[in-house]
C-alpha positions in Angstrom: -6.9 -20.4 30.0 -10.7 -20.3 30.3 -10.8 -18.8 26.9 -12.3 -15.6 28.4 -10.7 -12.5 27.1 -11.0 -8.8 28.6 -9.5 -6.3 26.6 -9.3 -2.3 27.6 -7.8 0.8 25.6 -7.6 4.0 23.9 -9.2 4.9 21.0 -9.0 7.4 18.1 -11.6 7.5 15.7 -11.3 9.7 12.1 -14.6 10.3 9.9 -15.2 11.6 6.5 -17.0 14.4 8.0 -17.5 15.9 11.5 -20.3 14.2 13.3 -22.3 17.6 14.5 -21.6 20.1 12.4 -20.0 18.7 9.1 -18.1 21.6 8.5 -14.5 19.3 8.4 -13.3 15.7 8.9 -14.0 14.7 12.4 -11.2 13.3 14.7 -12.3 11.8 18.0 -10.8 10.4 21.1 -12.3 7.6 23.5 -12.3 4.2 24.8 -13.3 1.0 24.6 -13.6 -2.3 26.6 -14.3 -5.7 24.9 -15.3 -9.0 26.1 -13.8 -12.0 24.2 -15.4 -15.7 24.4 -13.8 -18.8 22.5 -16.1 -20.7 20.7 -14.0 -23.6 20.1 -15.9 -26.1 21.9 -18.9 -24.8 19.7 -18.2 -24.1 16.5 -15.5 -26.9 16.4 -13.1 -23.8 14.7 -10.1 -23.5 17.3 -9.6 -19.6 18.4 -13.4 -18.6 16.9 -14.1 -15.7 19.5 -17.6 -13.7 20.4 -16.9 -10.6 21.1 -18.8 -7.8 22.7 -17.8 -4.5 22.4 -18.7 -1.0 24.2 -17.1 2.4 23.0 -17.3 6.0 23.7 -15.5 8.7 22.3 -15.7 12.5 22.8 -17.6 14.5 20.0 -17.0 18.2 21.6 -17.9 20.2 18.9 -15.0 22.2 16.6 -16.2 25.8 17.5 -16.7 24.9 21.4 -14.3 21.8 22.3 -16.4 21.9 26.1 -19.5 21.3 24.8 -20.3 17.3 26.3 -21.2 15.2 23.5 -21.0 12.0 24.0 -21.0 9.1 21.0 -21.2 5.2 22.3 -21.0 2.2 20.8 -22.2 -0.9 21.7 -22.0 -4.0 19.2 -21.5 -7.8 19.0 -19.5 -9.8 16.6 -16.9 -12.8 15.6 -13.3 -12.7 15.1 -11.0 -15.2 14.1 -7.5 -15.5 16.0 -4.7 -17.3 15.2 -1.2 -17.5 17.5 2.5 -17.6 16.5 4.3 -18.2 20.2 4.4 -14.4 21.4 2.2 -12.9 18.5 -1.3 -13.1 17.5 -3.5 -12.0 14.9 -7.1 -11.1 14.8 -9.4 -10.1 11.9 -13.2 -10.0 12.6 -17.0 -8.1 12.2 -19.2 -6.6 14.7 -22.3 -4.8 14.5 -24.5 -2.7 16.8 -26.2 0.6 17.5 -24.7 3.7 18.7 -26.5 6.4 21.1 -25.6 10.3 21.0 -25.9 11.6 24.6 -25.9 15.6 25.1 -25.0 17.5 28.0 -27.1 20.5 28.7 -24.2 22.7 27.5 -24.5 21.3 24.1 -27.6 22.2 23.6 -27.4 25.9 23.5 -29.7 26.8 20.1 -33.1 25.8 18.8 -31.4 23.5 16.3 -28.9 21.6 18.5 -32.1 20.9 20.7 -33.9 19.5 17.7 -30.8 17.9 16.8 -30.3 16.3 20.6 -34.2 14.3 20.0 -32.2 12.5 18.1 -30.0 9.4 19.4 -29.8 6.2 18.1 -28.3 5.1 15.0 -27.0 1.1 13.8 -24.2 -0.3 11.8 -21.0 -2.1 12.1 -17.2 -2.4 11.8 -14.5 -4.8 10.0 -11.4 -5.3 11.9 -7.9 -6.5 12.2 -5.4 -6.4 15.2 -2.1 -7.5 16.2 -1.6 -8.5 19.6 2.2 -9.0 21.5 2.3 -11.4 24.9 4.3 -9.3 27.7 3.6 -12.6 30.2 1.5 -15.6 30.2 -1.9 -13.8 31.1 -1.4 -10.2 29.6 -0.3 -8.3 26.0 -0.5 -5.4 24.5 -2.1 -4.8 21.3 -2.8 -2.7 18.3 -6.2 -3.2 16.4 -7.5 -1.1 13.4 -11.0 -1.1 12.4 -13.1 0.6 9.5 -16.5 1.9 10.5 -19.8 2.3 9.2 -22.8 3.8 11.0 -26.1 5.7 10.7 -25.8 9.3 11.9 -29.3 10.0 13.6 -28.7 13.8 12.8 -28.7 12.4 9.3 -32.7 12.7 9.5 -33.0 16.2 10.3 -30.8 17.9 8.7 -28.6 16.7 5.6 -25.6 15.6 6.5 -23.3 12.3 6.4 -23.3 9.0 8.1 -20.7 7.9 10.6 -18.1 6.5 8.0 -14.4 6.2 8.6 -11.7 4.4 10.8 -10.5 3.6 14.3 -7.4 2.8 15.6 -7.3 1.8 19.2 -4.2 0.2 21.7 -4.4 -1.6 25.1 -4.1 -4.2 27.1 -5.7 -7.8 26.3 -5.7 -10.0 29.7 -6.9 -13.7 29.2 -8.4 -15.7 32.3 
């Protein structure tokens, strides 16, 4: 392989607190698609992987489900592999910044419009994830991740920061 890795799925994120409103533990659902580079040749450590990383998931708010907020990720980071035949195993870091993005139904009082000036926020995430070889160019996988970020709301109102875990599955093709 060119040690080139793409690697799609389905994500569930759980926080301490709800993103928007705070009034519960937030549960999310999403995406994510990651790009995986071996470093090998570089770093002279065999399965050493760059990886960069974009998420969304779907904040919706607990009152009003419909409401279109938008939470994305984009980060870079390492990760260490190592392969048993079928079976490998991944543990790594990334950091990044995340961006709120508001629909025009989200924004429905004075506050959620002072709250939607606010978008960007930084931070990172540990992770560990298993993955299973179907064939020779394609496996599914399993990866859990814990998660720290700023919350922009954070400054205008008090509040907590993006703090919790993820757990996603998908595929992972290799090139």
């Amino acid at each position: 392989t060119s040690g080139v890795y793409l690697q799609a799925s389905a994500v569930v994120e759980m926080t301490s607190g709800d993103l928007l409103d705070r009034s519960a533990p937030g549960v999310y659902p999403g995406g994510e698609f990651t790009v995986w580079a071996d470093l090998a040749n570089s770093v002279d450590i065999s399965e050493m992987h760059l990886i960069v990383n974009l998420d969304f998931l779907d904040l919706g708010r607990s009152q009003d489900p419909a409401t279109g907020v938008l939470l994305g990720h984009a980060t870079i980071g390492l990760a260490k592999k190592w392969t048993f035949h079928r079976l490998a195993l991944w543990t790594g870091i990334k950091a990044g910044f995340s961006y709120y993005l508001y629909s025009e139904t989200a924004l429905k009082t004075q506050q959620d419009q002072e709250i939607a000036a606010a978008h960007l926020g930084f931070g990172g995430d540990a992770f560990l994830g298993l993955e299973v070889k179907l064939i020779k160019h394609l496996g599914l996988f399993v990866q859990l991740a814990g998660r720290v970020f700023s919350n922009p709301i954070d400054w205008l109102k008090s509040s907590h920061m993006e703090t919790g875990g993820q757990a996603c599955a998908g595929l992972l093709v290799d090139f």
